[in-house]
C-alpha positions in Angstrom: 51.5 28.3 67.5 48.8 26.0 68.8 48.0 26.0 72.1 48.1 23.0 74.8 44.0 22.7 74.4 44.3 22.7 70.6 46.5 19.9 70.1 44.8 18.1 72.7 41.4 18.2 70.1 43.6 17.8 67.3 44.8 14.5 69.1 41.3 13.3 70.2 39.5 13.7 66.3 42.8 11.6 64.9 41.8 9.0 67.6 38.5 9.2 66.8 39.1 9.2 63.2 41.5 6.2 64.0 39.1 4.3 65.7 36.3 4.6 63.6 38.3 3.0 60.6 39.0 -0.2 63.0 35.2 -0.7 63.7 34.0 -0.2 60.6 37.0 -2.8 59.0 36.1 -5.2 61.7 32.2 -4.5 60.6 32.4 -5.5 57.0 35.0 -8.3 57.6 31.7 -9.5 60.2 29.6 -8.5 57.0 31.9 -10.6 54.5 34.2 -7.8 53.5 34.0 -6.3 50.3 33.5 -8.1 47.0 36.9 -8.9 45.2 36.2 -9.5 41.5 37.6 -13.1 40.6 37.2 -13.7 36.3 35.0 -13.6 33.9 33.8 -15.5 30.9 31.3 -15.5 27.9 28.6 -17.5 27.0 30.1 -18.5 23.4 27.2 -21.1 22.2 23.7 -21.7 22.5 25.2 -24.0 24.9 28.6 -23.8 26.5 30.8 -24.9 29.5 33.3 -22.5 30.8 35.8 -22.6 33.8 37.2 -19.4 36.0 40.9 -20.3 37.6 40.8 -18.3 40.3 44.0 -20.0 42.2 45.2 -19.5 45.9 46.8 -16.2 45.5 43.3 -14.6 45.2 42.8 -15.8 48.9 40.0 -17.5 50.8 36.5 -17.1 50.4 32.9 -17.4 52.4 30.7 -16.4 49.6 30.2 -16.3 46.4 28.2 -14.0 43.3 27.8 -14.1 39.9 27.1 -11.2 37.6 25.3 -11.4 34.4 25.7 -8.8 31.6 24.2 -8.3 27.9 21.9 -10.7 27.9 20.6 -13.8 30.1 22.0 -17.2 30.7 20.3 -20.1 32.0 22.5 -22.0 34.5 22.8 -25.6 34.4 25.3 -26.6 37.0 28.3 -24.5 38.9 31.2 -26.3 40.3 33.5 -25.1 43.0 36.8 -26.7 43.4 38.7 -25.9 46.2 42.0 -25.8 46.5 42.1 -29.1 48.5 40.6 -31.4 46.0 36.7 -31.0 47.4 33.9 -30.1 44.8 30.8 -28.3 45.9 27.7 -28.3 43.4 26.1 -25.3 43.6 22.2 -24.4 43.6 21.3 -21.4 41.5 17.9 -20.3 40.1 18.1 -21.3 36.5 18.0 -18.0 34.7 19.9 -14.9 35.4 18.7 -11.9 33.8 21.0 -9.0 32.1 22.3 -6.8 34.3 21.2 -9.0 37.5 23.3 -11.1 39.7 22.9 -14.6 41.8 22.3 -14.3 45.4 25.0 -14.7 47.7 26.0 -18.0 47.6 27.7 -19.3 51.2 30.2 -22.1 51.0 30.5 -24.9 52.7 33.0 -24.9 56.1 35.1 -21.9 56.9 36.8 -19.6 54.3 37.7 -21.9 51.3 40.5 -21.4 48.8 38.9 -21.7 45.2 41.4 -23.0 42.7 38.5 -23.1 40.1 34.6 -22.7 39.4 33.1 -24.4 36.4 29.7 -23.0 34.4 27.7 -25.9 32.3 25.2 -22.7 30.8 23.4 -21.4 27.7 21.9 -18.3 26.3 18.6 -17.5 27.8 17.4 -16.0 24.5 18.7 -16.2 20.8 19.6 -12.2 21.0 22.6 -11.5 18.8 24.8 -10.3 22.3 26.9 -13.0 24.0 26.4 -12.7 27.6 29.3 -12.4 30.2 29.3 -13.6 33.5 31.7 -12.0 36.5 32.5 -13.9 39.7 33.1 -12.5 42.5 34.0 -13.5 46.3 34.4 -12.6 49.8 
């Protein structure tokens, strides 16, 4: 049977535990949270325009980041639209290598719901792969 001095340590390291998960929840939400992956699509053409629903049940967003995978695509324009009509143009380095991502990309105002994002893109190379992209927010 435990004594009165062992459940008082036992109670003090599930605090400690406890409190420890609210500061570091509270850190990342600071931080942006984790990523939360939001579609995909693949670069079908030499040139090719694409659009990701992502819809208001996925949530609201600060930031933005786009994966690239099997081979790399040259970005011509990306178009956010938010759930409340507004477009945002995004500014993106024009190629994205294979296996790299876009920098985080902040949105305008406070946390946005995206009902969409449109790619106008192409393959960076003629390799026989057709690259995918992967969105992500937070």
């Amino acid at each position: 049977m435990l004594t009165k001095r062992a459940l008082q340590i036992v109670a003090t390291v599930l605090l400690t535990l406890s409190f420890g998960q609210v500061v570091s929840a509270q850190w990342n939400q600071g931080r942006g949270g984790r990523w939360q992956y939001l579609g995909e699509s693949n670069v079908d053409g030499n040139r090719d325009h694409d659009k990701i629903k992502v819809g208001r049940s996925d949530g609201r967003f600060r930031s933005l980041r786009i994966e690239v995978e099997r081979a790399p695509i040259e970005f011509h324009r990306v178009v956010i639209h938010y759930a409340n009509g507004e477009d945002e143009v995004l500014q993106l380095r024009d190629r994205i290598r294979a296996g790299s991502q876009s920098r985080v990309i902040d949105l305008r105002g406070r946390s946005r719901e995206i009902e969409s994002v449109e790619f106008w893109y192409a393959k960076a190379s003629y390799q026989s792969q057709k690259p995918k992209v992967r969105l992500y927010g937070r």
